[in-house]
VMD Tcl script that draws the C-alpha trace (Angstrom):
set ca {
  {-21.25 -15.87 -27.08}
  {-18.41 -17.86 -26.34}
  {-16.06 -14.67 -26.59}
  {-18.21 -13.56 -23.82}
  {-17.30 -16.46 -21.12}
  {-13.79 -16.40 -22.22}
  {-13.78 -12.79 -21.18}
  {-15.59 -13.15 -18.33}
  {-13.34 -15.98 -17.38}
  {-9.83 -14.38 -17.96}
  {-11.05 -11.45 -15.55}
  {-12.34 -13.57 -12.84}
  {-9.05 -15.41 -13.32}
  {-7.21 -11.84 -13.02}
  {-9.04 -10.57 -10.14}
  {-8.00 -14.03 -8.38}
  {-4.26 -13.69 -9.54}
  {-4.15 -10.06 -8.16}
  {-5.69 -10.80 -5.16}
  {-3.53 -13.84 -3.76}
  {-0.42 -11.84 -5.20}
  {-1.66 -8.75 -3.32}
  {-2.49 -10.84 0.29}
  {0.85 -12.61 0.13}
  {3.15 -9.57 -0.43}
  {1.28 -7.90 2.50}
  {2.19 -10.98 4.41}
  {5.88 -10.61 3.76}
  {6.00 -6.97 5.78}
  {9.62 -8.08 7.48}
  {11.23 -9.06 3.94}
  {11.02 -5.34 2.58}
  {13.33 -3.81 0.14}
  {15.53 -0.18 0.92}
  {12.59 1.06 -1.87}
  {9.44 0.27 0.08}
  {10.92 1.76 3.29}
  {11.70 4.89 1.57}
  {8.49 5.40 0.34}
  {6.95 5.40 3.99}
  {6.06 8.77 5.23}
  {8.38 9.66 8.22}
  {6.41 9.54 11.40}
  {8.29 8.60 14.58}
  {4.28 8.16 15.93}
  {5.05 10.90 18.59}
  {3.51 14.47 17.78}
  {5.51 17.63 17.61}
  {4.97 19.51 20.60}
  {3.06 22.61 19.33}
  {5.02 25.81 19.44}
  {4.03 29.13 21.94}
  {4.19 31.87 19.47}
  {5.09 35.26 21.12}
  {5.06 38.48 19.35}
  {8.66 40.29 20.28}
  {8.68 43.43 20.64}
}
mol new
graphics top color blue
foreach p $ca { graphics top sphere $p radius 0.5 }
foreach p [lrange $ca 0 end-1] q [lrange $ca 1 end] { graphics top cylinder $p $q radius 0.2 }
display resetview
């Protein structure tokens, strides 16, 4: 039984550790590497103007 609250323990202590590691590197948005910016998708957050299609003939 005590296996079982060591486990239990280690992954509460996990969760913890991922989430404050998680919340502060989201708080550090200015301090990112050339890495992280390249893995953004490129959007300039103005649309493409749609094209007129017309058949030539």
């Amino acid at each position: 039984m005590e296996v079982f609250a060591v486990t239990i323990f280690m992954s509460l202590a996990f969760a913890v550790l991922f989430a404050v590691l998680f919340f502060a590197e989201r708080s550090q948005r200015r301090d990112r590497s050339i890495e992280q910016d390249a893995l953004l998708p490129l959007d300039d957050g103005v649309p493409a103007p749609a094209r007129n299609k017309t058949p030539i003939s």
